[in-house]
N, C-alpha and C positions, 0 to 999 in steps of 0.2 A: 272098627275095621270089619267084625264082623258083620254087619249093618250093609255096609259097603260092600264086601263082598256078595251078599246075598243078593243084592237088589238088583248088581250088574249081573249078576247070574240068570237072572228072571227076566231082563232085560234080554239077554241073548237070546234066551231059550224061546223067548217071544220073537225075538227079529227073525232068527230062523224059521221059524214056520210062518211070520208072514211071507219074507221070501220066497215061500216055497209057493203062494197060494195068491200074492197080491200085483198091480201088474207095478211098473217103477212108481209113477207118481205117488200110485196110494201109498205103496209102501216107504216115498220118502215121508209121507206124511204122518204115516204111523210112528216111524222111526222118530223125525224130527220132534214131535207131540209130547212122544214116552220120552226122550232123550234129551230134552233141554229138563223137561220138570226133576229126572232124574239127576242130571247133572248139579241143579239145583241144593236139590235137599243132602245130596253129598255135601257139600260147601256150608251146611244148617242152616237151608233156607227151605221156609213148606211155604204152600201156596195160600191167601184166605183173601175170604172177600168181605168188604165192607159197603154197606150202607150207610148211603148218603142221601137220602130220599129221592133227590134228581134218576141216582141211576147206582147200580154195583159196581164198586168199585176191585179187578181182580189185583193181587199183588203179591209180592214176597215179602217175608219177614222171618229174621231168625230171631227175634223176640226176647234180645239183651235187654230190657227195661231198667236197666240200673246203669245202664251208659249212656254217653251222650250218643243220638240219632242220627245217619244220615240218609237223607232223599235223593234218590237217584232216579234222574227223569230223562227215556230215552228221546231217540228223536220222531219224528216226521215217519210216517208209514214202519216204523218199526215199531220194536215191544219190549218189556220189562226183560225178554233172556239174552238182552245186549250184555248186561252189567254181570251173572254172577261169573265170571272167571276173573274178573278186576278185584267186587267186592271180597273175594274169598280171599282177599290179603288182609283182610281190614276186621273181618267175623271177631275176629279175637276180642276186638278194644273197643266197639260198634256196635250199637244198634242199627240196624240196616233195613232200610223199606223201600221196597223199588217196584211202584205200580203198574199199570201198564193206563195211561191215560184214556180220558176220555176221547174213543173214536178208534181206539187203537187195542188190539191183545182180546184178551178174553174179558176187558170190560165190553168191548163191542160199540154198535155206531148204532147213530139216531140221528136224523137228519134236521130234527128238532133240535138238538142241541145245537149249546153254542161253540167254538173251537178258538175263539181268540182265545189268548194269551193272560188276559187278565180273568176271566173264566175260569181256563184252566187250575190258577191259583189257586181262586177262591175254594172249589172240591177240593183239591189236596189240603188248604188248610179244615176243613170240615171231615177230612180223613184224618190229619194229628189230633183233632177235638175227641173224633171219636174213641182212636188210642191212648187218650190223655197222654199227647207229648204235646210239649211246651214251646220247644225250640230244637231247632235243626240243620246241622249242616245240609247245604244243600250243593247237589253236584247235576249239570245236567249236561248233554251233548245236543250240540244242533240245536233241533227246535226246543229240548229239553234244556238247554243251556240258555236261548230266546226266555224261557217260562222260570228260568230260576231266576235271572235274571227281573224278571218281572215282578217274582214272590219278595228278593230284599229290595227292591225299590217299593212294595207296596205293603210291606210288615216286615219293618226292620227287624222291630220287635220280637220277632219269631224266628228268626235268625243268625244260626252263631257264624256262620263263614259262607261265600256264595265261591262253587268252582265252575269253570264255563269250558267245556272242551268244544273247541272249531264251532263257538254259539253261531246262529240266526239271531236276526233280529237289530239289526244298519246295514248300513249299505257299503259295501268296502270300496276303496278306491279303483281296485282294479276287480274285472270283471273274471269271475272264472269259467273252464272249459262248460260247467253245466250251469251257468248263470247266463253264456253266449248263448246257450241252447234253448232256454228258457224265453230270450227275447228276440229267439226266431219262431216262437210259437210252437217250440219243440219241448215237452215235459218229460225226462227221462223215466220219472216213477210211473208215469202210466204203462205198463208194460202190457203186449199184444200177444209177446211170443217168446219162446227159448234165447232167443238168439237177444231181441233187447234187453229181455232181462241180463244178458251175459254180457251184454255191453252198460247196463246203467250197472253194476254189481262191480264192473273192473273201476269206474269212477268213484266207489262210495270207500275205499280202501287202497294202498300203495300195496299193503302187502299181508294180501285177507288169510282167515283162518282155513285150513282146507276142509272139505269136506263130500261126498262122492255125488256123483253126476245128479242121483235120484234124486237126493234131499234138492239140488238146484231146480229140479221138476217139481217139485211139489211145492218150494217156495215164490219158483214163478205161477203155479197156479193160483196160488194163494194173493198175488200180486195183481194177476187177473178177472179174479173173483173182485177182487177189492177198487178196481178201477173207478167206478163211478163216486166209490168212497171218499176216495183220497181226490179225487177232481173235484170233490164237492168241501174237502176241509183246503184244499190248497192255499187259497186263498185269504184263510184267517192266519195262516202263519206265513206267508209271505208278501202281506203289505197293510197289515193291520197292526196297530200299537207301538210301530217300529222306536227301538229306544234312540237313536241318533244325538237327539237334541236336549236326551233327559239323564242320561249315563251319571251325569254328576248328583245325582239322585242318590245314585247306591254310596252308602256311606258303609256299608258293613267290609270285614275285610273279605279278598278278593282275588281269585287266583285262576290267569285263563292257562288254556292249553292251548297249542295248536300246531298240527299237523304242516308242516310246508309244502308237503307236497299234495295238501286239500284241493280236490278238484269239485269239489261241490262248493263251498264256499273260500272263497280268496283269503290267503293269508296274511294278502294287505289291509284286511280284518282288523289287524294285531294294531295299528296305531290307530285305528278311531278308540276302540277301547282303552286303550293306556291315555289318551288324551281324554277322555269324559271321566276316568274315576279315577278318584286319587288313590295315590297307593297300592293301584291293583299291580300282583305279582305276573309275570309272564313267564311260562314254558315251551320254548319249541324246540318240536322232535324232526329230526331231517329224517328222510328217508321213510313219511311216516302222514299217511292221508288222514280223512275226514273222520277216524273215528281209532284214534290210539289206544283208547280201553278196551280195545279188542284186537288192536293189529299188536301192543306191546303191553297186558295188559298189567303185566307186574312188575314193568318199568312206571308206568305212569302209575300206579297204583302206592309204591313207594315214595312218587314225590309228592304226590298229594297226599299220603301218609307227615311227609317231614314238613308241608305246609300246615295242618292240623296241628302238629306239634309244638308251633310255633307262636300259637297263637294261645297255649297255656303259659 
């Protein structure tokens, strides 16, 4: 407590005189920088980086080594401080590691690399090698849900459970509002300005976490900085490796989410999936878009709690 206490003190003492000195953006951005990491290791999560010879890998880990592990892999132009408000229900009974992938966070991009999906894997298993863990729950969202996905299809072995919230990675039968946008040659994530960013941000959520105008300035910049980035990986996670026709693959057990009211990816999602794996579990939250572990996240945190449970 005392710990906490102090650090949010130091935090202030620091926001305030940026305020005083910085113009909005920067100072979302100094905020947003100091205040996720901060929120972070409140929850007992520090930040480290691992090598992998390819490239550094940045991540969190609250570094329970005598529990069973779980990987928590965000999606598609986002980063590693999607998950810790979700995982901080879980710290207790969990070893928890939630990277920020390759292309993405503070591992950063190289237009050398590679960004499919089976790629992807292969690093984070060269990440558990290096932490000597063994086996791992694996949880991912979106493209991060595409990629766990792809990890218990490709080493079962190294995995105890696959969760998938609102995955990528098929093609659902009905088309959604940013999937119509996409085959008018319209890409929401490429953001130019305030205002699109304000409109792709109201699609990735039903019902987002708030937070004050400046931080949206500094996260659209940071969106616009990143434009030719994410133009340039788009494409290995939206039509490379797709699982469609290989679902009955995954034999591990298996538990999707999904948001009904996802405007990024259709929630008629939910029957190709229960039709390729057997026995995979289904959750859907109404009232409740593309990305639950953060619009509700200690409801869905609980139920994939009692799905983990289930499976000892």
């Amino acid at each position: 407590m005392k710990k906490t206490l102090l650090l949010s003190g130091v935090l202030m003492t620091a926001v305030f005189f940026a305020f005083m000195i910085l113009s909005p953006a920067k100072l979302g951005h100094f905020v947003y920088e100091n205040a996720t990491d901060l929120e972070a290791s409140l929850y007992g999560f520090e930040p480290h980086v691992i090598d992998i010879g390819e490239m550094n890998i940045s991540l969190y880990h609250n570094q329970l080594i005598h529990k069973e592990t779980i990987l928590m892999l965000h999606g598609y132009s986002s980063d590693k401080d999607v998950w810790p408000r979700f995982a901080r229900h879980l710290t207790d009974s969990y070893n928890i590691i939630i990277p920020d992938m390759a292309g993405h966070g503070e591992t950063g991009f190289d237009k050398n690399w590679d960004y499919r999906a089976p790629a992807q894997v292969q690093r984070l298993i060269k990440v558990l090698d290096k932490l000597n863990i063994e086996k791992v729950h694996v949880i991912g969202n979106s493209m991060g849900g595409f990629i766990s996905a792809h990890f218990a299809k490709m080493h079962p072995q190294r995995v105890l459970s696959a969760a998938l919230i609102d995955p990528s990675g098929i093609h659902t039968p009905q088309s959604s509002p940013m999937e119509k946008l996409f085959k008018q040659g319209n890409n929401p994530f490429l953001v130019n300005s305030r205002a699109e960013f304000d409109d792709f941000y109201a699609m990735t959520m039903a019902s987002p976490p708030w937070f004050p105008g400046f931080i949206f300035d500094a996260v659209t910049e940071k969106y616009i900085k990143r434009k030719d980035e994410l133009l340039h990986i788009f494409p290995y996670v939206h039509g490379f490796d797709m699982l469609d026709n290989s679902l009955h693959e995954i034999t591990v057990p298996t538990l999707l989410f999904w948001g009904e009211q996802d405007q990024v990816i259709d929630v008629s999602g939910v029957q190709v999936w229960q039709t390729g794996i057997k026995g995979i579990q289904v959750k859907l939250w109404p009232n409740v878009g593309h990305m639950p572990m953060l619009e509700i996240p200690q409801q869905t945190a609980l139920a994939y709690q009692t799905f983990l449970s289930q499976l000892n």
